[in-house]
KEKE-3310 file (N, C-alpha, C; in steps of 0.2 Angstrom, whole numbers, plus 5000, padded with zeros to 4 digits):
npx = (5464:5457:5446:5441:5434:5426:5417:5410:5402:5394:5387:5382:5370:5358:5353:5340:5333:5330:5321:5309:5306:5300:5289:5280:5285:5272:5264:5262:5244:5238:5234:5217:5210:5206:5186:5178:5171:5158:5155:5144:5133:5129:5119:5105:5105:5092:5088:5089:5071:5067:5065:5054:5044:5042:5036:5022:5018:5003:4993:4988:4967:4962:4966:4974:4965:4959:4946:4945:4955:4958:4960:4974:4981:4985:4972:4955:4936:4922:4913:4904:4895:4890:4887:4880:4874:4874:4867:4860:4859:4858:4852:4856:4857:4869:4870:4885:4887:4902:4913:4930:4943:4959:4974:4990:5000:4988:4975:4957:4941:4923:4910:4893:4883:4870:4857:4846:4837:4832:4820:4813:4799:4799:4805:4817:4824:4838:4850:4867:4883:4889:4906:4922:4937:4953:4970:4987:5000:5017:5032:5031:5023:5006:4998:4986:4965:4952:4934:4919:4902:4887:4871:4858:4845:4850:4853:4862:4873:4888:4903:4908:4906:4904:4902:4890:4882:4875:4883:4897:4914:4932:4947:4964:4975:4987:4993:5004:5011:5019:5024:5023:5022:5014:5007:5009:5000:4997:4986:4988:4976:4967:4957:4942:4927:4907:4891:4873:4872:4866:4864:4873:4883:4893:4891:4903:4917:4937:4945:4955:4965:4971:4979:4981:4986:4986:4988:4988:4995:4987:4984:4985:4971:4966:4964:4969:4963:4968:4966:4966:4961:4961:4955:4949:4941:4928:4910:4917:4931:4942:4944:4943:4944:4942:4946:4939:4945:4941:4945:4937:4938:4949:4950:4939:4932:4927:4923:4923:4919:4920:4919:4924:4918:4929:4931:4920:4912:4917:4913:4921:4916:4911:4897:4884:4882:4880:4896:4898:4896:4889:4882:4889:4898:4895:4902:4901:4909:4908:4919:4922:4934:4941)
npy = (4590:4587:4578:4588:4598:4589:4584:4596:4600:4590:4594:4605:4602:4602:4615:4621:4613:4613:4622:4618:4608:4613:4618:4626:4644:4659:4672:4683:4684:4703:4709:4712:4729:4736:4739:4754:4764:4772:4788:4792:4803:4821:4829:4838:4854:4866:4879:4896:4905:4917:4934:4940:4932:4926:4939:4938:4928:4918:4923:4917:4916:4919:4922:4920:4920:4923:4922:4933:4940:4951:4946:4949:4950:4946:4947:4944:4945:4936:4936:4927:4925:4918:4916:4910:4914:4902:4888:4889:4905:4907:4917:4923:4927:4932:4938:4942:4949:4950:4961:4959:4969:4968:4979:4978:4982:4985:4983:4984:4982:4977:4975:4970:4967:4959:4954:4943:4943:4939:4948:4957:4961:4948:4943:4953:4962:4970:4977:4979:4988:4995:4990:4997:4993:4996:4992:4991:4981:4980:4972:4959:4966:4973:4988:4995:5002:5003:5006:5010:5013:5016:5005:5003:5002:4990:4980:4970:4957:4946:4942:4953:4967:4981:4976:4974:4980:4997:5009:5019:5019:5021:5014:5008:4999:4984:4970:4955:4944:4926:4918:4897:4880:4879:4894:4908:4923:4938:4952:4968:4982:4996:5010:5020:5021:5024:5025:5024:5021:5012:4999:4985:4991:5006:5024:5029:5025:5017:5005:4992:4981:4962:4949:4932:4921:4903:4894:4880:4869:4857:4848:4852:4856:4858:4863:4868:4882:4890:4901:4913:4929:4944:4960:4975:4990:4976:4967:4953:4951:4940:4927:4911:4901:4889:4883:4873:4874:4871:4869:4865:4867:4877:4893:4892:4894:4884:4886:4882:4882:4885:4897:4903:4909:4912:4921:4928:4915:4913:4927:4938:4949:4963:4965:4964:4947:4931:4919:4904:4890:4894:4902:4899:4902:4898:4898:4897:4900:4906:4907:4915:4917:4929)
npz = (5434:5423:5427:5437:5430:5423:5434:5438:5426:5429:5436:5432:5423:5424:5429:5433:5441:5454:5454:5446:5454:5464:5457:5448:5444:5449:5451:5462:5469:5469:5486:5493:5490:5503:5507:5504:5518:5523:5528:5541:5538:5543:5554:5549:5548:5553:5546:5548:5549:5538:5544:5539:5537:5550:5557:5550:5552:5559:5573:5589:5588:5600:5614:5631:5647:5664:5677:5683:5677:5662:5643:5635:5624:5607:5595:5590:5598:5600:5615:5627:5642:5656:5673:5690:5706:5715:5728:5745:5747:5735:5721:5710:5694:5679:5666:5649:5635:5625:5618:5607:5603:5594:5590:5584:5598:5605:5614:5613:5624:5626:5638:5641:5655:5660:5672:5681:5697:5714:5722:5736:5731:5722:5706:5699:5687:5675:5667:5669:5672:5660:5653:5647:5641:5640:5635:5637:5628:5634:5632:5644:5652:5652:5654:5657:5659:5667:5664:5671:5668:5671:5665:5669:5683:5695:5708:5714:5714:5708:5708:5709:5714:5705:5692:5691:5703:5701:5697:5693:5688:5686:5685:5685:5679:5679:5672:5670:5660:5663:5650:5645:5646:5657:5662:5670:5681:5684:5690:5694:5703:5705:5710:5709:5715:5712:5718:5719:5735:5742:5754:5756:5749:5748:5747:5739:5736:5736:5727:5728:5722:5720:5711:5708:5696:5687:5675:5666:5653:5645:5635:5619:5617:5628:5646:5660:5675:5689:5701:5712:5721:5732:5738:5743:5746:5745:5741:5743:5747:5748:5735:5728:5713:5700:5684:5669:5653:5637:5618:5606:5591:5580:5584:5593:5611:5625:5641:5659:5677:5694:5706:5723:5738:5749:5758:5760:5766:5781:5788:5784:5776:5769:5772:5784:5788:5792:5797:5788:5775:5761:5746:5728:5716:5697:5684:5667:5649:5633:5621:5604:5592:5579)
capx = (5460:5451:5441:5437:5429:5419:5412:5408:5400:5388:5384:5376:5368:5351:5352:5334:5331:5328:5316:5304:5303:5296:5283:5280:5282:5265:5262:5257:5238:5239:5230:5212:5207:5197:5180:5177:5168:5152:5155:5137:5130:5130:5113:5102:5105:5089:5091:5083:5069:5066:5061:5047:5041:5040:5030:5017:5017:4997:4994:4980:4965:4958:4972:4973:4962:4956:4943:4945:4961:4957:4964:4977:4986:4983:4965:4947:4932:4914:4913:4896:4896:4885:4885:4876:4877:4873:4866:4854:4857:4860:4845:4857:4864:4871:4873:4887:4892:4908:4917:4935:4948:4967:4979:4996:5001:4983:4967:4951:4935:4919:4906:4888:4880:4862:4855:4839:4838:4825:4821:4808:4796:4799:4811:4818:4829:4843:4855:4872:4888:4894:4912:4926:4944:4961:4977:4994:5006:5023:5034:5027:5017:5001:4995:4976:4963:4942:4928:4912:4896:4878:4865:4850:4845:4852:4856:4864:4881:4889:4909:4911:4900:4905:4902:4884:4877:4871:4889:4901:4921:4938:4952:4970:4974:4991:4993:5009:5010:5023:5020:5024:5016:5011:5007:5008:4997:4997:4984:4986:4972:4965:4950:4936:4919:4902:4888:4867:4874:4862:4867:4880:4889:4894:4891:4910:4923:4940:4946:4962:4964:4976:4975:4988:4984:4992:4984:4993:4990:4986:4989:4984:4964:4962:4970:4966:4965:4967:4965:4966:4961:4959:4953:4946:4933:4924:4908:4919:4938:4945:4940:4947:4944:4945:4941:4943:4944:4942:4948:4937:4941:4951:4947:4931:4935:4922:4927:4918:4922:4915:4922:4922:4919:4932:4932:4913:4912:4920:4912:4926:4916:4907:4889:4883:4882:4883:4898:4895:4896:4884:4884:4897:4896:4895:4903:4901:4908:4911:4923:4922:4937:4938)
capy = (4596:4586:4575:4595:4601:4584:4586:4603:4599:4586:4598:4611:4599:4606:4621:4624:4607:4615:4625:4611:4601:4615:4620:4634:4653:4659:4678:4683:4691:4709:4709:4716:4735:4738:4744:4761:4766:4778:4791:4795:4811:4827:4830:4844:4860:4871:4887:4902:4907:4926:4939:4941:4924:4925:4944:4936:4917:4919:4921:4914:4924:4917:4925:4915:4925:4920:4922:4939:4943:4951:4946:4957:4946:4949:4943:4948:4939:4938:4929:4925:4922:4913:4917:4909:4912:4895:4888:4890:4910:4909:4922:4929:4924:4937:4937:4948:4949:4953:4960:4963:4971:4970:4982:4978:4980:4987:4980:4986:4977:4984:4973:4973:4963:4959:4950:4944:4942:4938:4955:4958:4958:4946:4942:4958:4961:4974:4982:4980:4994:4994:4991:4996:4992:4995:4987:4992:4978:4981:4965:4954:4968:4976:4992:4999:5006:5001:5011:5009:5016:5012:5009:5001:5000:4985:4979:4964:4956:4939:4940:4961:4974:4985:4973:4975:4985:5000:5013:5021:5022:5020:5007:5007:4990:4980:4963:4952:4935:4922:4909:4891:4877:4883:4899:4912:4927:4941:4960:4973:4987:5001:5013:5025:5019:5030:5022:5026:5023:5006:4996:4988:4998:5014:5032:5031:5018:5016:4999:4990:4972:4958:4941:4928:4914:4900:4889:4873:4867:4850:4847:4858:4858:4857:4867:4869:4887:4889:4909:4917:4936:4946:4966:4980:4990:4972:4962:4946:4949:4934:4922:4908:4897:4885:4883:4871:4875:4866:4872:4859:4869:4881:4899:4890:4890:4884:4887:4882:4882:4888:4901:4900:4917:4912:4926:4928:4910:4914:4933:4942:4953:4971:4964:4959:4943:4925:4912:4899:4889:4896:4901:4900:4905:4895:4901:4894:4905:4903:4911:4913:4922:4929)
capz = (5431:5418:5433:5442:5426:5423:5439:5437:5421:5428:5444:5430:5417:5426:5434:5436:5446:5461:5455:5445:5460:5468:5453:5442:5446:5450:5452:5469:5468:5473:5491:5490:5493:5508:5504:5506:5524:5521:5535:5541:5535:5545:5553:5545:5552:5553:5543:5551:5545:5537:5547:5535:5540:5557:5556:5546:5557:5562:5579:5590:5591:5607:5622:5638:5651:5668:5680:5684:5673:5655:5641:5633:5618:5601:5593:5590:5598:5606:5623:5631:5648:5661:5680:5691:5711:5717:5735:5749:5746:5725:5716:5705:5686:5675:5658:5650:5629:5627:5612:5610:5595:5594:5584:5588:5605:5610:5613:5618:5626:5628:5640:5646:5659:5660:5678:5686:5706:5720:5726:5741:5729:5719:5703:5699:5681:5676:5664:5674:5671:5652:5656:5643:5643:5638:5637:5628:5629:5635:5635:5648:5654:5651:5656:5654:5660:5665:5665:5672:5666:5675:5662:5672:5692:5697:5716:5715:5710:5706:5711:5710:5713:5700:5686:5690:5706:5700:5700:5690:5693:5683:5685:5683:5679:5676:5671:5670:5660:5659:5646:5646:5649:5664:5660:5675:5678:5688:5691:5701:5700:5711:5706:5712:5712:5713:5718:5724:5741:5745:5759:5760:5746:5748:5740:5736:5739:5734:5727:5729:5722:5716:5708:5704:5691:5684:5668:5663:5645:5646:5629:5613:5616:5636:5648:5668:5676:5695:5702:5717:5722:5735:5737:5745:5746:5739:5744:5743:5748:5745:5731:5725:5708:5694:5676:5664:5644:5631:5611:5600:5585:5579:5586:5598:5614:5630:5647:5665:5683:5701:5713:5731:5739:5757:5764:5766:5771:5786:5788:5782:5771:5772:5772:5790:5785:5798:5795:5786:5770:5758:5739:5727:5709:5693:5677:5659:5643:5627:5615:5597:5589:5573)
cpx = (5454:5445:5437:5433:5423:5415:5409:5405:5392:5384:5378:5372:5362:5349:5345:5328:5327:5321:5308:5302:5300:5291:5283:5281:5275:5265:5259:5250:5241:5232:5225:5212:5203:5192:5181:5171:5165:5153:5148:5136:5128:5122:5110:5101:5098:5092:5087:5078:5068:5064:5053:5040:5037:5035:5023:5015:5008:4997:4987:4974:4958:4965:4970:4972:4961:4950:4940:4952:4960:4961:4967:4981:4983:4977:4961:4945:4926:4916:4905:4900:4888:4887:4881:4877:4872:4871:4863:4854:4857:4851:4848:4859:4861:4873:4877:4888:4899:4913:4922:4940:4956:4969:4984:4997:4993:4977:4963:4945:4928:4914:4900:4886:4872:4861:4849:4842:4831:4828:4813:4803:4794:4807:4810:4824:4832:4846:4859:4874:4891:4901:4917:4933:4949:4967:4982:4999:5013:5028:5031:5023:5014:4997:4989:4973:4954:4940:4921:4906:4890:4872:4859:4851:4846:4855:4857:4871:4882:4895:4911:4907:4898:4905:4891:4878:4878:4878:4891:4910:4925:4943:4959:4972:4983:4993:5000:5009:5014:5022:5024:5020:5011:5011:5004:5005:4998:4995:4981:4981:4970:4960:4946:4930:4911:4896:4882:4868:4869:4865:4868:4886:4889:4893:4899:4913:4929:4942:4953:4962:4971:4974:4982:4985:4988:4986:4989:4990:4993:4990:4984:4975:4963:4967:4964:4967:4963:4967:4965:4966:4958:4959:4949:4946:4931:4920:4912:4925:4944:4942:4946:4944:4947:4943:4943:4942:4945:4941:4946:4937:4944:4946:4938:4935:4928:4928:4923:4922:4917:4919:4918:4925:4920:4929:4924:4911:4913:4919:4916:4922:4911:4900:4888:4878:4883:4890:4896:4897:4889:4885:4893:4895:4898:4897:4904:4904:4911:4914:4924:4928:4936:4947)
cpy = (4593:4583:4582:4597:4596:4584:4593:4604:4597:4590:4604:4608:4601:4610:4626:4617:4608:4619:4623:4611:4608:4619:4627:4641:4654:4666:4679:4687:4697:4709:4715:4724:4735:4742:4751:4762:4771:4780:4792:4803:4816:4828:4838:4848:4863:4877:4892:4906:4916:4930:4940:4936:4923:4932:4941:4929:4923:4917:4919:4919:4923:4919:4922:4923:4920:4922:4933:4944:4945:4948:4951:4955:4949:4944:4947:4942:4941:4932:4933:4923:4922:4914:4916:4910:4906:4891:4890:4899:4913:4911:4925:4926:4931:4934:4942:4942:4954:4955:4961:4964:4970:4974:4982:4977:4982:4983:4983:4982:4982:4977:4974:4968:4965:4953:4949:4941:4940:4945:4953:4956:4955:4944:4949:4955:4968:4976:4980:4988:4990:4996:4990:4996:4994:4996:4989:4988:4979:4975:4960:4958:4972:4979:4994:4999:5002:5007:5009:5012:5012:5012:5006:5000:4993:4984:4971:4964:4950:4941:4948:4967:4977:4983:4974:4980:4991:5007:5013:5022:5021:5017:5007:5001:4991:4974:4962:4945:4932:4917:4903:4887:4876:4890:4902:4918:4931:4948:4961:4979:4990:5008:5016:5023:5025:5028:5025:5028:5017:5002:4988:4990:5005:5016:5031:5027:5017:5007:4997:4982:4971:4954:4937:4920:4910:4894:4883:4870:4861:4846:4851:4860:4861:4859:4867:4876:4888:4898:4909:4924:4939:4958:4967:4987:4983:4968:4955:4947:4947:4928:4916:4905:4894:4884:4877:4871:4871:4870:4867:4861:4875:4887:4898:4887:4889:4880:4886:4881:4884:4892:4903:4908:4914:4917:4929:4921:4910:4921:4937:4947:4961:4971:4960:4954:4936:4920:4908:4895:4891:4896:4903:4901:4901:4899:4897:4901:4902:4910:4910:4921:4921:4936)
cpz = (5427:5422:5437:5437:5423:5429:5439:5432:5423:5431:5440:5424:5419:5431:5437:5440:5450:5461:5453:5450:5465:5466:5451:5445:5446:5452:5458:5467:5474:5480:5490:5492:5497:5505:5509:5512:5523:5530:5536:5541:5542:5548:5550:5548:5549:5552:5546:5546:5544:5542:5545:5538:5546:5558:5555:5550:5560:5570:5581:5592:5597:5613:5628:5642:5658:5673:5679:5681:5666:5652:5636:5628:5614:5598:5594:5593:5600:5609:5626:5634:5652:5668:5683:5701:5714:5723:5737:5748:5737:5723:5711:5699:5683:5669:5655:5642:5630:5620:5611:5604:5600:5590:5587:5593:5609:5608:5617:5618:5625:5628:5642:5648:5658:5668:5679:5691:5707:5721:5733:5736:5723:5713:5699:5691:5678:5668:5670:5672:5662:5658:5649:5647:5638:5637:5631:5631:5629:5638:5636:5651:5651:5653:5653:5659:5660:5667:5664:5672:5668:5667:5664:5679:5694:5704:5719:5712:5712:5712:5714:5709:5707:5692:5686:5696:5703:5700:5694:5693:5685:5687:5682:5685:5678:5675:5669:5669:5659:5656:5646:5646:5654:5665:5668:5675:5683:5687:5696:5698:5706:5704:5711:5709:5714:5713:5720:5731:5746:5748:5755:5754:5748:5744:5736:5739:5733:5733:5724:5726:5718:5716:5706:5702:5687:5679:5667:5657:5649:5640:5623:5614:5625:5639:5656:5671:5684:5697:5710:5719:5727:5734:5743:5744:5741:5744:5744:5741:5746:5740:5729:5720:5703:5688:5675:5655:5641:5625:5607:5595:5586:5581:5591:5605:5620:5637:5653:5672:5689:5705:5718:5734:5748:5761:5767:5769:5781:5790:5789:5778:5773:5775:5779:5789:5791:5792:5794:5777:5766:5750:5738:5720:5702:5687:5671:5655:5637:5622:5608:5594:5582:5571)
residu = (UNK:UNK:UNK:UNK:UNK:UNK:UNK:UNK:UNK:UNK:UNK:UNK:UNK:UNK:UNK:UNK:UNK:UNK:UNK:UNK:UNK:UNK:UNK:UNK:UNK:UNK:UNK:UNK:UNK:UNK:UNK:UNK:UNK:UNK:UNK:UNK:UNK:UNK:UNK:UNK:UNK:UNK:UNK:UNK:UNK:UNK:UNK:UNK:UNK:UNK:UNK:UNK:UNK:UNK:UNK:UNK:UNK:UNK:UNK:UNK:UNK:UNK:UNK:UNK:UNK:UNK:UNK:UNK:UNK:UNK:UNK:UNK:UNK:UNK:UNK:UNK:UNK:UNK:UNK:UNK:UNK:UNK:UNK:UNK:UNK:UNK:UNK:UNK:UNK:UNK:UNK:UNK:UNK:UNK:UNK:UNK:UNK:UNK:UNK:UNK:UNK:UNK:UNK:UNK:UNK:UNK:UNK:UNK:UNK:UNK:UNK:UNK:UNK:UNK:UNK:UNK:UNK:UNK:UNK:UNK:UNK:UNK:UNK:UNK:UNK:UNK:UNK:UNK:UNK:UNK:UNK:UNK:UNK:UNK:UNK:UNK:UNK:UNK:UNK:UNK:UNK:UNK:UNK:UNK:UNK:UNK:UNK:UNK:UNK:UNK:UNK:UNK:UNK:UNK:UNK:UNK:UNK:UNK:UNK:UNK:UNK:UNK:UNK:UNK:UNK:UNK:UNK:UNK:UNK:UNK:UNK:UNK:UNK:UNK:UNK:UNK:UNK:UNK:UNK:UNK:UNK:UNK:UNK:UNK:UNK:UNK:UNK:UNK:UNK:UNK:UNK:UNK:UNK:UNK:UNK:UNK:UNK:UNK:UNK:UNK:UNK:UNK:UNK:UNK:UNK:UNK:UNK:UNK:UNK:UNK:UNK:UNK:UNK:UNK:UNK:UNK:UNK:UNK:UNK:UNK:UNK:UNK:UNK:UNK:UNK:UNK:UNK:UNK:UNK:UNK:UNK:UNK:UNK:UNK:UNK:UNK:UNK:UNK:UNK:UNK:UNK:UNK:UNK:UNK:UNK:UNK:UNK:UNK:UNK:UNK:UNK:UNK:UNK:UNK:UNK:UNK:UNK:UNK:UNK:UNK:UNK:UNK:UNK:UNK:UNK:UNK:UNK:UNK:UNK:UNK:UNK:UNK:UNK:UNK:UNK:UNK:UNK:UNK:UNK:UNK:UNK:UNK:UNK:UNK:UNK:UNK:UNK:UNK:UNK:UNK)
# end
């Protein structure tokens, strides 16, 4: 017994032996916090702007037009035009101011031509037809209304008789535009004209016409306009043309191109006339809105 408690003695004379020999306690460090992950921000929703806002956004005051299409958008302007018919049979250039109001959905025009010619004898000069207009916008389309008034003996014409031979009528017009880059056009019109009665117009002739045009903005200043129109009762049928416009400042625009009168090329037209390539007509104008 005494020998089991001397042994038993010696066994615990260092009971933390074990743990020396394999060095001090030592605090575990607490493992780090991951950093915090920045979610990415929400993109910026566009708020709508007021009703007020948009009423009041200014509009352009120059209205995409083409050849033979008025324009009927919202704006004030004066346009000069230049007309020239051009080629072994070309005698004729016209001049036409042209001024034109908006109020809301309506706009009115009100045009006068002026022309000299070769006449038998000689260079002859004119008065055309005072030509007013107008348009009340509905949607994409726009109804209105021309009227022709003679105010000088004139016997000649550029693209359309009744812009400058010598006659009076009225015109029920409608135009159709869709905009985009490629802006689409499209007027039907029909009318009663009253004229001297000098060959090859008539005393009286009704007229039937359409036109479909397409504009391509190029990009903010410059734009391309291609046309097509046919009609009758008309000295020249079928026509076809091109512009191209240039916008070098705000509210200035200059516009030029040539139209090719087909259907008399090929003696499709009223006037006994041979086939053949002949004239074609030159147009310059300029638009200053306001």
């Amino acid at each position: 017994m005494i020998a089991w408690l001397a042994l038993t003695a010696a066994a615990d004379d260092n009971p933390w032996s074990d743990v020396l020999e394999e060095g001090p306690l030592v605090p575990e460090e607490p493992a780090p916090e991951p950093e915090p992950v920045e979610e990415p921000e929400p993109p910026p929703t566009e708020e709508p702007r007021p009703l007020a806002d948009l009423e009041n956004e200014p509009t352009p005051a120059i209205p995409l037009e083409t050849i033979r299409i008025e324009p009927t958008g919202p704006g004030a302007g004066l346009t000069l035009v230049t007309a020239s018919v051009v080629g072994g049979d070309g005698a004729t250039t016209a001049f036409t101011a042209r001024s034109r109001v908006s109020f809301d959905d309506v706009s009115f025009s009100l045009a006068i031509p002026f022309a000299t010619w070769r006449a038998a004898e000689g260079r002859d000069a004119g008065l055309g037809n005072l030509n007013a207009t107008l348009f009340v916008r509905n949607g994409d389309i726009a109804w209105g209304a021309a009227l022709q008034v003679p105010l000088g003996q004139t016997t000649t014409w550029v693209n359309e008789a009744e812009e400058l031979w010598t006659s009076g009528g009225l015109d029920v017009i409608a135009i159709w535009q869709r905009p985009g880059t490629v802006t689409l056009l499209a007027r039907g019109a029909a009318g009663l004209h009253f004229t001297p009665g000098y060959e090859p117009v008539p005393a009286t002739y009704f007229k039937v016409s359409g036109t479909f045009a397409a504009d391509l903005a190029v990009n903010d200043e410059l734009g391309l306009t291609g046309e097509a129109s046919l009609g009758w009762w008309d000295v020249s049928p079928f026509d076809v043309g091109g512009l191209v416009r240039y916008d070098p400042i705000d509210d200035l625009r200059i516009r030029g191109g040539l139209v090719f009168p087909l259907a008399s090329w090929v003696g499709l037209q009223p006037a006994p006339v041979p086939a053949g390539l002949r004239e074609a007509t030159l147009r310059v104008d300029v638009t200053a809105g306001f």
